[in-house]
PDB file with SEQRES, HELIX, SHEET and CRYST1 records, atoms N, CA, C and O in Angstrom:
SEQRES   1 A   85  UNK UNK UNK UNK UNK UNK UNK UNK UNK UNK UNK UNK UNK          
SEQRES   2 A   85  UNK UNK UNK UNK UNK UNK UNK UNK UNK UNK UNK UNK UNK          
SEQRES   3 A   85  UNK UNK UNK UNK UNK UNK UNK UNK UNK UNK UNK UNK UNK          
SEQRES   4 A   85  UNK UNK UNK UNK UNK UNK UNK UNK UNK UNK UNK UNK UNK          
SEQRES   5 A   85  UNK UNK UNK UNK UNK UNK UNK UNK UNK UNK UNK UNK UNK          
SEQRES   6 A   85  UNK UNK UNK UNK UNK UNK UNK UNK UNK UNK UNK UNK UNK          
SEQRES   7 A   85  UNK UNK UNK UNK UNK UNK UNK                                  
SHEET    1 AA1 4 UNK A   2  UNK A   3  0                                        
SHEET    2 AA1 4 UNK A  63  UNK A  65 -1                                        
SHEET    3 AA1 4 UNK A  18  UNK A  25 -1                                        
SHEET    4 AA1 4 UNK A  44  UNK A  46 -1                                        
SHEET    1 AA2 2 UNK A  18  UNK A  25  0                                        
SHEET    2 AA2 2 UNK A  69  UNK A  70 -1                                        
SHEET    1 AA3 5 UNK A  35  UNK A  39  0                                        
SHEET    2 AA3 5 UNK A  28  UNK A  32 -1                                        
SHEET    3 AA3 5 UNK A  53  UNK A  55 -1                                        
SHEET    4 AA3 5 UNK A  11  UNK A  13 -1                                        
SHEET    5 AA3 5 UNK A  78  UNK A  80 -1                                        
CRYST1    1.000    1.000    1.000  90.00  90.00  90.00 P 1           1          
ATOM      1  N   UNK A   1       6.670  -8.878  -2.391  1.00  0.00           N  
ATOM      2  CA  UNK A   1       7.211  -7.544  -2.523  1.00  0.00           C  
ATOM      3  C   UNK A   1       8.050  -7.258  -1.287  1.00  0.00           C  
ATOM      4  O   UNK A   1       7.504  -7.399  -0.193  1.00  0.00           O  
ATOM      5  N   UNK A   2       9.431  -6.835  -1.352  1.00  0.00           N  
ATOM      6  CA  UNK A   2      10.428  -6.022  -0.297  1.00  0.00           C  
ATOM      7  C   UNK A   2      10.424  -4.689  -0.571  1.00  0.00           C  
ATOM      8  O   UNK A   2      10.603  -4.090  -1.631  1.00  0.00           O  
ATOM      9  N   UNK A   3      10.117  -4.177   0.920  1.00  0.00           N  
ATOM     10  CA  UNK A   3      10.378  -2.826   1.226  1.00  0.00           C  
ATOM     11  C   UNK A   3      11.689  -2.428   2.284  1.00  0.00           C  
ATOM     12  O   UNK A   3      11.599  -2.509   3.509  1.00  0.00           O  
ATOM     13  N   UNK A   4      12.713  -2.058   1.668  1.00  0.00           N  
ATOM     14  CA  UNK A   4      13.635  -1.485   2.580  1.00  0.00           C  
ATOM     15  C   UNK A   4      13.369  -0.163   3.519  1.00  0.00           C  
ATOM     16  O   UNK A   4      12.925   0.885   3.051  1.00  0.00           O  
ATOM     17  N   UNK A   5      13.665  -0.328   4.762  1.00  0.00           N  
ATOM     18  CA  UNK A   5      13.616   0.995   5.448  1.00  0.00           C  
ATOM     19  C   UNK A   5      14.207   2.037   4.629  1.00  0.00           C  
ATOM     20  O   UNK A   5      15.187   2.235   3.912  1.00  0.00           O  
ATOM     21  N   UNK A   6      12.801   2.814   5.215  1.00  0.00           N  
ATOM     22  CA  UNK A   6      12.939   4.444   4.525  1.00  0.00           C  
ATOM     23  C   UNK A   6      11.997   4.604   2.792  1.00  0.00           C  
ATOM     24  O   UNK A   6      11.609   5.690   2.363  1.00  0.00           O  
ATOM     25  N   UNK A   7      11.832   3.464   2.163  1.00  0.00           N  
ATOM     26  CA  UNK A   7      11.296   3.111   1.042  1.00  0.00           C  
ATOM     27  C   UNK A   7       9.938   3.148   1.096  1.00  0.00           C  
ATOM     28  O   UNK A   7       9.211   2.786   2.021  1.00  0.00           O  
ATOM     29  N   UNK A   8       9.578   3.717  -0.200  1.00  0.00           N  
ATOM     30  CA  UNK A   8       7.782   4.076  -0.498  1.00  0.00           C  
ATOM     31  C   UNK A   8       7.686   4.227  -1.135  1.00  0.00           C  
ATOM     32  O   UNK A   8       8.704   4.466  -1.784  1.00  0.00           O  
ATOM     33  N   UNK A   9       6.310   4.303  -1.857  1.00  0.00           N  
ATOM     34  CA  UNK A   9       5.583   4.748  -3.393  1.00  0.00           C  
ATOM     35  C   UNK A   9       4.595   5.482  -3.397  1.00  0.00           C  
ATOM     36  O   UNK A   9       3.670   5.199  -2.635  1.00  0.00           O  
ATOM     37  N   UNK A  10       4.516   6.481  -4.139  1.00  0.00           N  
ATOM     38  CA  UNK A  10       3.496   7.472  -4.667  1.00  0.00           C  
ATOM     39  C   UNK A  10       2.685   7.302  -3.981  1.00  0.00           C  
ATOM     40  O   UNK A  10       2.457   6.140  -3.644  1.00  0.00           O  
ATOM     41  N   UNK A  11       1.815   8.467  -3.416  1.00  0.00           N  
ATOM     42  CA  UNK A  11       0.069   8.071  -3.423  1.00  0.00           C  
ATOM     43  C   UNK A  11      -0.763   7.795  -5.134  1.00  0.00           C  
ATOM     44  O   UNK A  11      -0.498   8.123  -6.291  1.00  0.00           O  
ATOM     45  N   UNK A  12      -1.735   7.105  -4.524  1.00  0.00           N  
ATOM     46  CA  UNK A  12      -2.103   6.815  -5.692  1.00  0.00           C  
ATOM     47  C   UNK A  12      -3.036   6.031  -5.785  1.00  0.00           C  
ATOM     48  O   UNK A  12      -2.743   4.974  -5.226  1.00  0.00           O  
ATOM     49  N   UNK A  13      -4.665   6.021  -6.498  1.00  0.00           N  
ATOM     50  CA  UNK A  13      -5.699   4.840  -6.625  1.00  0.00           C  
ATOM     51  C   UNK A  13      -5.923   4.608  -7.996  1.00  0.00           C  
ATOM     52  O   UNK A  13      -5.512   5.257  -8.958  1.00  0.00           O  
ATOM     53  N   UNK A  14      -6.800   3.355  -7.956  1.00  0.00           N  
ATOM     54  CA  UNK A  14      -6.870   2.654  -8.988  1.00  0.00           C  
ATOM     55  C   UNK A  14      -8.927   3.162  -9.351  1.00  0.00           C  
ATOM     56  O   UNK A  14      -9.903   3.452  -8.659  1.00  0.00           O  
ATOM     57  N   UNK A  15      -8.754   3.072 -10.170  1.00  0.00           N  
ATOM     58  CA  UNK A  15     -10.304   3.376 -10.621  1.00  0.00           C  
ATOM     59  C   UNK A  15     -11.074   2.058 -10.590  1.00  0.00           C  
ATOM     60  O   UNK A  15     -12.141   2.070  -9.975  1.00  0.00           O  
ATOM     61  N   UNK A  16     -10.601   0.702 -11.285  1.00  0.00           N  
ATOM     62  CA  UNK A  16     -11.234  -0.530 -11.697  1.00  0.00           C  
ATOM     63  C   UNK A  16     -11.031  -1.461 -10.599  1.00  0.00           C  
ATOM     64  O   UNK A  16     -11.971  -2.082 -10.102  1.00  0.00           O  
ATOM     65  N   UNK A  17      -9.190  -1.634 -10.002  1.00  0.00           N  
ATOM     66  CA  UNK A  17      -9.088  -3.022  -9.508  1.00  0.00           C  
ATOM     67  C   UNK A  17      -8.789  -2.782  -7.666  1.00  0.00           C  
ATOM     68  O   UNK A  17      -8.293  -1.721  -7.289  1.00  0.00           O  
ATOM     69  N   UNK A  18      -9.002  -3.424  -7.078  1.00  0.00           N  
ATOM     70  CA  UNK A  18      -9.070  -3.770  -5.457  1.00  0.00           C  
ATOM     71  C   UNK A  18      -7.444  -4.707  -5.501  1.00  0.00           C  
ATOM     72  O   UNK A  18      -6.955  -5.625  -6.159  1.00  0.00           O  
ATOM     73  N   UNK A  19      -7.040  -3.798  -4.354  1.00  0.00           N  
ATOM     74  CA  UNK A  19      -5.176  -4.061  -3.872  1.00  0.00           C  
ATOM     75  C   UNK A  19      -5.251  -4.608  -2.714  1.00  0.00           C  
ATOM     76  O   UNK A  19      -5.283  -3.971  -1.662  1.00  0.00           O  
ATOM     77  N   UNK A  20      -5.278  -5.583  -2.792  1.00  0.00           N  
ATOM     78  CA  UNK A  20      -4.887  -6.617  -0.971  1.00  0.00           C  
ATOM     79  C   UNK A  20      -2.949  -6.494  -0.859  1.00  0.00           C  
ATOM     80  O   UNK A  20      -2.050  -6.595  -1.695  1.00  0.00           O  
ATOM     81  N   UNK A  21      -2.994  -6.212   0.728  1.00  0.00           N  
ATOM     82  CA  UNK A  21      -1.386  -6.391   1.162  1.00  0.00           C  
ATOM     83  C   UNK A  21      -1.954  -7.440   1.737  1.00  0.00           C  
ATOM     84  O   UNK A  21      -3.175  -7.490   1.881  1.00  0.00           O  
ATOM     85  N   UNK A  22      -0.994  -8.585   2.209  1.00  0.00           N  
ATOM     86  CA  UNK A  22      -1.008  -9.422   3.229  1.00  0.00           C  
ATOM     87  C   UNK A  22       0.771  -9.370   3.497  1.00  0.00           C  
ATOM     88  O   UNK A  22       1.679  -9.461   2.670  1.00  0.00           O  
ATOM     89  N   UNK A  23       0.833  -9.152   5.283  1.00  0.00           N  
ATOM     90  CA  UNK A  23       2.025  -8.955   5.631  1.00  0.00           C  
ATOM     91  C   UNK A  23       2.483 -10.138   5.885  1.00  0.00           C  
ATOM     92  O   UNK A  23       1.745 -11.064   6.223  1.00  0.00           O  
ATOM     93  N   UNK A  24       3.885 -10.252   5.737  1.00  0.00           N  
ATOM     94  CA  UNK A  24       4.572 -11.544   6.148  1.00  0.00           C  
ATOM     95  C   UNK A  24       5.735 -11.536   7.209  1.00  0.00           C  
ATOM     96  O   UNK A  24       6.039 -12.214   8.190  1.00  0.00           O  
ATOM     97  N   UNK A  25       6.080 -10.791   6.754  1.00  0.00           N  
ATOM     98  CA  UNK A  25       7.537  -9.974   7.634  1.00  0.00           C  
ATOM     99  C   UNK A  25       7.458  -8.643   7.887  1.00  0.00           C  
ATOM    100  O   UNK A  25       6.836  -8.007   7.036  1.00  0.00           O  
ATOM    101  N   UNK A  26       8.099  -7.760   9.205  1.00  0.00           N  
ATOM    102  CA  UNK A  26       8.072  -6.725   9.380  1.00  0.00           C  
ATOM    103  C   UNK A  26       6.997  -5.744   9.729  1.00  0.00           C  
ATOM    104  O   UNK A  26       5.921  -6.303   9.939  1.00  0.00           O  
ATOM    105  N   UNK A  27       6.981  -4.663   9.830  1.00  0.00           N  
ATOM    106  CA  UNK A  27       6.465  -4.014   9.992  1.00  0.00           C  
ATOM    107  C   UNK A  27       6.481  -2.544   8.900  1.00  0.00           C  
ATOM    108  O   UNK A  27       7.379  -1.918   8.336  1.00  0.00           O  
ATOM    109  N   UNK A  28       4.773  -2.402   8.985  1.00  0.00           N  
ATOM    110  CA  UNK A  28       4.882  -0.845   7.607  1.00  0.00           C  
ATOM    111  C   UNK A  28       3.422   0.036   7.510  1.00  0.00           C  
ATOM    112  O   UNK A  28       2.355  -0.574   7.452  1.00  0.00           O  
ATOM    113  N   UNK A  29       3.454   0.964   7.503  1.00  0.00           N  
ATOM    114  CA  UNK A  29       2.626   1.756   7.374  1.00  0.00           C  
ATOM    115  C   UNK A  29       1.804   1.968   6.173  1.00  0.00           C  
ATOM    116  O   UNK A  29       2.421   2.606   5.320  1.00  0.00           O  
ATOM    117  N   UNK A  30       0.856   1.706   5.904  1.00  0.00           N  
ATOM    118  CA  UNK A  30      -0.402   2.306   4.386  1.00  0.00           C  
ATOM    119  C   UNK A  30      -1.205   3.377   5.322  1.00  0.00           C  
ATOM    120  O   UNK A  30      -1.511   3.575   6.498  1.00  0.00           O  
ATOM    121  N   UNK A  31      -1.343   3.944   4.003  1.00  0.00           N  
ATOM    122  CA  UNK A  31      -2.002   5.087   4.695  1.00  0.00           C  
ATOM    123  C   UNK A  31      -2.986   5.401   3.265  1.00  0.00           C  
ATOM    124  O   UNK A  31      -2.686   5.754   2.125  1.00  0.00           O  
ATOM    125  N   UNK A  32      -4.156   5.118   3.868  1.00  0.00           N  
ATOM    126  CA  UNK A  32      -5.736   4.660   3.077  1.00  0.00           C  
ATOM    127  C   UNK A  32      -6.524   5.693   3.442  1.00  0.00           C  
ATOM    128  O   UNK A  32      -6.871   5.932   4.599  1.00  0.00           O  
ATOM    129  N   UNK A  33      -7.070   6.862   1.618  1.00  0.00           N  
ATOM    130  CA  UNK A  33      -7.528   8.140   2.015  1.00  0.00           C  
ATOM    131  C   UNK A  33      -7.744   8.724   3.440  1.00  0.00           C  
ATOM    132  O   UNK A  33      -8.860   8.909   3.925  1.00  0.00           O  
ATOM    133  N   UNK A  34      -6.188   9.084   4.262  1.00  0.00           N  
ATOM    134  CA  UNK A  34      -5.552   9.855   4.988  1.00  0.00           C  
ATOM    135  C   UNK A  34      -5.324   9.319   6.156  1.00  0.00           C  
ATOM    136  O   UNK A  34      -4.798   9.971   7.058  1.00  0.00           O  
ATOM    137  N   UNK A  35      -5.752   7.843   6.319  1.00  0.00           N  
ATOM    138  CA  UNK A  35      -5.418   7.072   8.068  1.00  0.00           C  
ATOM    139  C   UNK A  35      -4.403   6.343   7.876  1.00  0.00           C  
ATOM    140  O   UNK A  35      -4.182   5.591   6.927  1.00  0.00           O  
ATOM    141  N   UNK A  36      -3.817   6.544   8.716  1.00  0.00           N  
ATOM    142  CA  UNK A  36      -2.502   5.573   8.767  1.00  0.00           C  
ATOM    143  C   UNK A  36      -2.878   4.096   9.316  1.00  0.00           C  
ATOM    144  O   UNK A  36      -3.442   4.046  10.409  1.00  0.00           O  
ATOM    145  N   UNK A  37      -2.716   3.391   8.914  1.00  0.00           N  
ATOM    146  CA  UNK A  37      -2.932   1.429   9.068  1.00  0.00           C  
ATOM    147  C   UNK A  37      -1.340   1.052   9.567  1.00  0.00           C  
ATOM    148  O   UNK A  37      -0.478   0.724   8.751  1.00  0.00           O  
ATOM    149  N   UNK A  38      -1.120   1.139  10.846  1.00  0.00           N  
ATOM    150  CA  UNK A  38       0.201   0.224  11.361  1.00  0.00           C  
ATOM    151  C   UNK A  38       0.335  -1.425  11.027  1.00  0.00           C  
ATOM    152  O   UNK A  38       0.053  -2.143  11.986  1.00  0.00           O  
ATOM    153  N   UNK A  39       0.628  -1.933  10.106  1.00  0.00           N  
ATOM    154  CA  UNK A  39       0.343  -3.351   9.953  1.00  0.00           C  
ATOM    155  C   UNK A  39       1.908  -3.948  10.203  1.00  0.00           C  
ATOM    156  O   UNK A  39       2.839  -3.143  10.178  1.00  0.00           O  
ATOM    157  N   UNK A  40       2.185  -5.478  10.459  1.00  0.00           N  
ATOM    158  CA  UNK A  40       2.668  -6.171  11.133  1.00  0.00           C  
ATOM    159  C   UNK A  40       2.633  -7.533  10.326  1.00  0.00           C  
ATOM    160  O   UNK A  40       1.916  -7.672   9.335  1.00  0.00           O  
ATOM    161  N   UNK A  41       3.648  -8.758  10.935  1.00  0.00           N  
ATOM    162  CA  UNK A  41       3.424  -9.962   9.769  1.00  0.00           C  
ATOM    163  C   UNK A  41       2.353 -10.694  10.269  1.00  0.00           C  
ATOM    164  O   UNK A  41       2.483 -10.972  11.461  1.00  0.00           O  
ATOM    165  N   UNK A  42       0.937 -11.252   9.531  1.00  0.00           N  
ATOM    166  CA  UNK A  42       0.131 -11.719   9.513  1.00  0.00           C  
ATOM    167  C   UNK A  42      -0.829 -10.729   9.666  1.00  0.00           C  
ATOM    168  O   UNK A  42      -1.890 -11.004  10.227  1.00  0.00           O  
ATOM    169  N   UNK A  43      -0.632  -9.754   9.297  1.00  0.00           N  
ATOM    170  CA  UNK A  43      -2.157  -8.719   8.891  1.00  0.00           C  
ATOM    171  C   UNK A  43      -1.971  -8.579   8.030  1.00  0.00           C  
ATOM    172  O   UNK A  43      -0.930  -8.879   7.444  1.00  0.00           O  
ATOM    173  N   UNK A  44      -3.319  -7.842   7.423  1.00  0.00           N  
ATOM    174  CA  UNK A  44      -3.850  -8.146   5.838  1.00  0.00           C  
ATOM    175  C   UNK A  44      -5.080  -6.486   5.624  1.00  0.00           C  
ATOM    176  O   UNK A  44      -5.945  -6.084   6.403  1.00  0.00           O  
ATOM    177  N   UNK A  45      -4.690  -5.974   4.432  1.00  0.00           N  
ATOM    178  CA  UNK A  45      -5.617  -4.675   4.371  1.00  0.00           C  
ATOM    179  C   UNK A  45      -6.380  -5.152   2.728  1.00  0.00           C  
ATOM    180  O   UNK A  45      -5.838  -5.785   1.822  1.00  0.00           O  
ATOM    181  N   UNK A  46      -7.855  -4.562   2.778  1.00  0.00           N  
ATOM    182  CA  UNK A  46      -8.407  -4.779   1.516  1.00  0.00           C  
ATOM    183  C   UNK A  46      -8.455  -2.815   1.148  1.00  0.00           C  
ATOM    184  O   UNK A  46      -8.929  -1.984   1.923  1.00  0.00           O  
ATOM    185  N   UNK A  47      -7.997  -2.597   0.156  1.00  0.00           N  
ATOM    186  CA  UNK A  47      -8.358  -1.343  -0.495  1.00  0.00           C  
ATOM    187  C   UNK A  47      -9.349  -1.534  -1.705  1.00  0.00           C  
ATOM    188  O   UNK A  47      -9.598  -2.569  -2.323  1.00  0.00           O  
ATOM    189  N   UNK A  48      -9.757  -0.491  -1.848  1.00  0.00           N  
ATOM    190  CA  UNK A  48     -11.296  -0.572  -2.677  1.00  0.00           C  
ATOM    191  C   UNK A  48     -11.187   0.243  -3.772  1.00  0.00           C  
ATOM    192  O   UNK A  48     -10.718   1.258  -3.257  1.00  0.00           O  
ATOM    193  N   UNK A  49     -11.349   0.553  -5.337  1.00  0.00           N  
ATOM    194  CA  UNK A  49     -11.061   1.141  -6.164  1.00  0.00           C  
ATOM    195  C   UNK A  49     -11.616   2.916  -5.324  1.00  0.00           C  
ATOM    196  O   UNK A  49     -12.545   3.198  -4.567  1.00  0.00           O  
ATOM    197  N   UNK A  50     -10.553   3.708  -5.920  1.00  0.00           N  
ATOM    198  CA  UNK A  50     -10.857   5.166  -5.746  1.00  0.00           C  
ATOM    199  C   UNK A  50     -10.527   5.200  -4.583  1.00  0.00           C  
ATOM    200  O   UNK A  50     -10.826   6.314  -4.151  1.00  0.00           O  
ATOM    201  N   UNK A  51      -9.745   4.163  -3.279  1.00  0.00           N  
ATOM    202  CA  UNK A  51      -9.702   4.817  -1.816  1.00  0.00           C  
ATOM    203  C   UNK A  51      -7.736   5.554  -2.424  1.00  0.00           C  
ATOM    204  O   UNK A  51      -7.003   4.911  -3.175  1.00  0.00           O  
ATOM    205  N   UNK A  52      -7.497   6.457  -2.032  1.00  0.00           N  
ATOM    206  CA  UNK A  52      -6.081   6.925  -2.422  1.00  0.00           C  
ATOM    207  C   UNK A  52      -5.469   6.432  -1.203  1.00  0.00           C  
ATOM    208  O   UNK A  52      -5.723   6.492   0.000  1.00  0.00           O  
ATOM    209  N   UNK A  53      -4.327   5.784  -2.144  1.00  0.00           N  
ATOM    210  CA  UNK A  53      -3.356   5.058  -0.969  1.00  0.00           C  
ATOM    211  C   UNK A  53      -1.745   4.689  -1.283  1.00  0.00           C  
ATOM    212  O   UNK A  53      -1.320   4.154  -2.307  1.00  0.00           O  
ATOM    213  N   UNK A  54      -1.053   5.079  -0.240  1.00  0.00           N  
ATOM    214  CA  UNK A  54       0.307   5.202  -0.061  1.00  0.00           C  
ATOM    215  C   UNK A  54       0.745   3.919   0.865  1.00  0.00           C  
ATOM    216  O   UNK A  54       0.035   3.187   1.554  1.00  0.00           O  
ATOM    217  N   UNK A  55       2.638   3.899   0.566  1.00  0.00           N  
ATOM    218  CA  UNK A  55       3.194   2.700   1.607  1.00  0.00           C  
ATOM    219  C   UNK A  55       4.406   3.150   1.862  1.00  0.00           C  
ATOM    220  O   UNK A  55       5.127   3.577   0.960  1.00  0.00           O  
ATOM    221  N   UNK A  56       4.772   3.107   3.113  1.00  0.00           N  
ATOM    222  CA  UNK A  56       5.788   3.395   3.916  1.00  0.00           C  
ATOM    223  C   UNK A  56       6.493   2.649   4.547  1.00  0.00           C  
ATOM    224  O   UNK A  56       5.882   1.626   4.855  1.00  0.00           O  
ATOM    225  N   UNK A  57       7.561   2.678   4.909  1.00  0.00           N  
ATOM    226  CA  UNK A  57       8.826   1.348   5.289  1.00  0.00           C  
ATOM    227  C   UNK A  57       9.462   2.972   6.583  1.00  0.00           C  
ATOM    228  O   UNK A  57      10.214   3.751   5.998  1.00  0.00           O  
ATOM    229  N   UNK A  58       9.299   3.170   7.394  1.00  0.00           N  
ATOM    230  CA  UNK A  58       9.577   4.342   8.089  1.00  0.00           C  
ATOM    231  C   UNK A  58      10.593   3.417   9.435  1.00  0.00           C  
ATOM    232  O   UNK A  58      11.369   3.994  10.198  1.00  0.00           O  
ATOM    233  N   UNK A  59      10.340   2.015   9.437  1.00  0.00           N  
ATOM    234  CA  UNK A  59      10.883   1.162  10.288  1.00  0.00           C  
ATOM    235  C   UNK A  59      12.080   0.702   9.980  1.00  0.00           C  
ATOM    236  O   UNK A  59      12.454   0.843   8.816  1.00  0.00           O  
ATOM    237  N   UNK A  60      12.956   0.048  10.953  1.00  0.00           N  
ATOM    238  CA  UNK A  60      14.286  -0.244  10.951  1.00  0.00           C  
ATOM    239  C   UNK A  60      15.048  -1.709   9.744  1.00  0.00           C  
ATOM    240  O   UNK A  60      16.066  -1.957   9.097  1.00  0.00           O  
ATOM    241  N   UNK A  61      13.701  -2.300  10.081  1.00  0.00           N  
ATOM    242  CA  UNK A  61      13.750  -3.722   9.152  1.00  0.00           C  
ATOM    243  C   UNK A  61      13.049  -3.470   8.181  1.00  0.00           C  
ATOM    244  O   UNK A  61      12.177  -2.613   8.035  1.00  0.00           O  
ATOM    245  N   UNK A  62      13.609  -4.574   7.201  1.00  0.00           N  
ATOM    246  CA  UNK A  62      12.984  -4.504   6.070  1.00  0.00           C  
ATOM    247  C   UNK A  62      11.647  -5.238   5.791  1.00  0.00           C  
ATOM    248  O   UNK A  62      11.397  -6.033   6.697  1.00  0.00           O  
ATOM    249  N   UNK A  63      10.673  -5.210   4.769  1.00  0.00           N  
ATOM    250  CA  UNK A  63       9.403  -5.643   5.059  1.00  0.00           C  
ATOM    251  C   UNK A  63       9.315  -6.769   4.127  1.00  0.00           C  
ATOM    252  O   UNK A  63      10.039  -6.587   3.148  1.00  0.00           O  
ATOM    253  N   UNK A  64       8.561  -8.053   4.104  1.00  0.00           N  
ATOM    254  CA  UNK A  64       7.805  -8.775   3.338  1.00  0.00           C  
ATOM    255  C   UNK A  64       6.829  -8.642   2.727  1.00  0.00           C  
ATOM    256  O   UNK A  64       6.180  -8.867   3.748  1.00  0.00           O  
ATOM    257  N   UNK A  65       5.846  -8.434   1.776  1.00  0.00           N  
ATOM    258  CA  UNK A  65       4.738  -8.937   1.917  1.00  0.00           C  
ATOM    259  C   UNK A  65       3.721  -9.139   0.476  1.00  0.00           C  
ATOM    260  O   UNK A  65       4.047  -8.425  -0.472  1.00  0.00           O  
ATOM    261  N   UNK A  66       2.943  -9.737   0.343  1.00  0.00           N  
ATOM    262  CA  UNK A  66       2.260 -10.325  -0.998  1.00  0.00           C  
ATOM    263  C   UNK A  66       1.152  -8.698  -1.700  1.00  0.00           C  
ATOM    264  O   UNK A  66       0.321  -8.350  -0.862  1.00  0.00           O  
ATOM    265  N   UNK A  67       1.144  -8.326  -2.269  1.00  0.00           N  
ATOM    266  CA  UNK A  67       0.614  -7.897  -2.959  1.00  0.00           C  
ATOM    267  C   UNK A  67      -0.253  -8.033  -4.245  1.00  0.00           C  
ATOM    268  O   UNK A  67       0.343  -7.886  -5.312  1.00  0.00           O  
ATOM    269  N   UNK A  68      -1.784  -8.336  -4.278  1.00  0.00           N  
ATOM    270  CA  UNK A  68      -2.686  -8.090  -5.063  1.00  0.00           C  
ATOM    271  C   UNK A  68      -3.287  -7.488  -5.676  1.00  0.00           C  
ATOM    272  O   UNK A  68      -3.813  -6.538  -5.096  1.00  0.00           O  
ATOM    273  N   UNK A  69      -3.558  -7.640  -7.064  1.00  0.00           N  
ATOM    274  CA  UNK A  69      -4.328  -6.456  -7.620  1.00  0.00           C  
ATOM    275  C   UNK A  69      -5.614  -7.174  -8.459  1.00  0.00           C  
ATOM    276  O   UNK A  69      -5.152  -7.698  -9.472  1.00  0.00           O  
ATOM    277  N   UNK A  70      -6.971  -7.353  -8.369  1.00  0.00           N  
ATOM    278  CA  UNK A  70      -7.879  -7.428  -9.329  1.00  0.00           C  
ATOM    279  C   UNK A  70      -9.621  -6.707  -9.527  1.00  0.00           C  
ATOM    280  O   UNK A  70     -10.414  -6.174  -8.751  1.00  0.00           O  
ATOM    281  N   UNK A  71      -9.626  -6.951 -10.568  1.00  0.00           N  
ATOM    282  CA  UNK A  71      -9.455  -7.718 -11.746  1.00  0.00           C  
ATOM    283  C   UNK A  71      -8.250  -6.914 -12.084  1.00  0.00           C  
ATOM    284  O   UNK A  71      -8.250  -5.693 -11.921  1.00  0.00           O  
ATOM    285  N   UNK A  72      -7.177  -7.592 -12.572  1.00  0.00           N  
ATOM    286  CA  UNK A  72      -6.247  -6.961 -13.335  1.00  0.00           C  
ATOM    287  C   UNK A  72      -6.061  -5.880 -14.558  1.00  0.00           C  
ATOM    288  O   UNK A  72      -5.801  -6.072 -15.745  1.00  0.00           O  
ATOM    289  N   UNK A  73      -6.225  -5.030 -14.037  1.00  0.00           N  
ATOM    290  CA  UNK A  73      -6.096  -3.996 -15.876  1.00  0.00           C  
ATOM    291  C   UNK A  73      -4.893  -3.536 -15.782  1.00  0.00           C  
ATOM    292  O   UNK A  73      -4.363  -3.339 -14.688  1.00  0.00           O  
ATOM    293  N   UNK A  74      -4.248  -3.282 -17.039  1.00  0.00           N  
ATOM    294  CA  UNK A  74      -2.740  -2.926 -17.637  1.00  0.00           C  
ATOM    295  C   UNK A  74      -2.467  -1.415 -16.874  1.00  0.00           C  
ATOM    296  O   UNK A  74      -1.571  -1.113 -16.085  1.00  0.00           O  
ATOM    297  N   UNK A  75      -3.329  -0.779 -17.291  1.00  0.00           N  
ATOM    298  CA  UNK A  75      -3.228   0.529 -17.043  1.00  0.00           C  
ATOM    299  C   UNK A  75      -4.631   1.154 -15.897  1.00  0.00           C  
ATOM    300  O   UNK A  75      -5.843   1.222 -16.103  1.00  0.00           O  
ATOM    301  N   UNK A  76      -4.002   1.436 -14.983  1.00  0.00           N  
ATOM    302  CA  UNK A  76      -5.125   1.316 -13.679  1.00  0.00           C  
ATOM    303  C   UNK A  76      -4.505   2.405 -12.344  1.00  0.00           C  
ATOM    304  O   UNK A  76      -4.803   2.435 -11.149  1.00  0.00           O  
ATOM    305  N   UNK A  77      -4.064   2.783 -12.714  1.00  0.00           N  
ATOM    306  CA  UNK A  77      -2.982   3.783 -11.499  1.00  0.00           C  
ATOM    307  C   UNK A  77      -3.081   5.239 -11.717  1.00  0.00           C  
ATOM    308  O   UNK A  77      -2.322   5.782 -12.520  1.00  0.00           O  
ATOM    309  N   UNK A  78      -3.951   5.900 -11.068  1.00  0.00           N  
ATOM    310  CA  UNK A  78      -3.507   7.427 -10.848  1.00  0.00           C  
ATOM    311  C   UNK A  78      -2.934   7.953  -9.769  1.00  0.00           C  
ATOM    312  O   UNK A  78      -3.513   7.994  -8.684  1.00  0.00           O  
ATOM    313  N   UNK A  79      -1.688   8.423  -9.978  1.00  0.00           N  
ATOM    314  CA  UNK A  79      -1.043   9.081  -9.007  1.00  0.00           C  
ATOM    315  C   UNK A  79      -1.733  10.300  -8.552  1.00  0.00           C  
ATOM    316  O   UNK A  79      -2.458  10.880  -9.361  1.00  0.00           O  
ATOM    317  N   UNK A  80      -1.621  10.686  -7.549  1.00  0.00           N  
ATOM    318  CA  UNK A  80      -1.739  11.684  -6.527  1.00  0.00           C  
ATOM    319  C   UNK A  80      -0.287  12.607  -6.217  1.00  0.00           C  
ATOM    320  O   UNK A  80       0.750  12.223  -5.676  1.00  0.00           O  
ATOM    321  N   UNK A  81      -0.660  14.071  -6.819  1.00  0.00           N  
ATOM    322  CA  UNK A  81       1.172  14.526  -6.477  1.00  0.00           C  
ATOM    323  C   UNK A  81       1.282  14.903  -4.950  1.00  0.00           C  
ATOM    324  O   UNK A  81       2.232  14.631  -4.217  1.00  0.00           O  
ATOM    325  N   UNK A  82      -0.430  15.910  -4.443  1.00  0.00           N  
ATOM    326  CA  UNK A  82       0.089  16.214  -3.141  1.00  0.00           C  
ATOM    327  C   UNK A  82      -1.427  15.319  -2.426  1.00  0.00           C  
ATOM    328  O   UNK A  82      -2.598  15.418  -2.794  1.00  0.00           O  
ATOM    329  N   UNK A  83      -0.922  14.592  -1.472  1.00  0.00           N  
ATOM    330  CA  UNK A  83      -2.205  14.185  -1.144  1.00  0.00           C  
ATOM    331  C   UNK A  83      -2.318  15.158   0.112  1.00  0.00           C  
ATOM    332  O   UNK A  83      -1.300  15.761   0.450  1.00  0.00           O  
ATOM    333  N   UNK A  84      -3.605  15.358   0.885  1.00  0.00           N  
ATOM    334  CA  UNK A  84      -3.915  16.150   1.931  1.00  0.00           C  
ATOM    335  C   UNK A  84      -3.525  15.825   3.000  1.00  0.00           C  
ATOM    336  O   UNK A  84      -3.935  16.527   3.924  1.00  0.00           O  
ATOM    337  N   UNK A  85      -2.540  14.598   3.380  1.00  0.00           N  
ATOM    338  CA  UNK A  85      -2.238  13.950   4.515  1.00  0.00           C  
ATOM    339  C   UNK A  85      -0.718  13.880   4.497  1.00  0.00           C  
ATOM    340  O   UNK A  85      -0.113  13.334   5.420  1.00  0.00           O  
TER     341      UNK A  85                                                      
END                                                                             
């Protein structure tokens, strides 16, 4: 997955499946029910069904990095319109 500076997605958790980032390039912000996680290439975050979580590219370069989702279900995403953070 590429993230261009300035680029992000919804808040938002999954009820069923667990989302691993592993960074490769760059630098980017998740922000995991309301803490911000500064991650970097060769760090790695585990999220846990129901933690609400956002991603941010707020940096100059653009980002790398692998993205996981399991067990896989089709439909698994609730957005969040205002989160508290």
């Amino acid at each position: 997955v590429q993230f261009q500076p300035g680029q992000d997605f919804q808040a938002h958790y999954h009820n069923i499946m667990e989302e691993n980032f592993h960074i490769l390039q760059g630098k980017i912000d998740i922000v995991v029910d309301g803490e911000v996680h500064t991650l970097s290439a060769g760090d790695f975050i585990h999220i846990e069904p129901g933690e609400v979580h956002y991603v941010n590219n707020p940096y100059d370069e653009p980002i790398v990095m692998v993205s996981t989702l399991a067990p896989f279900q089709e439909v698994d995403k609730v957005e969040v319109e205002n989160p508290t953070y």
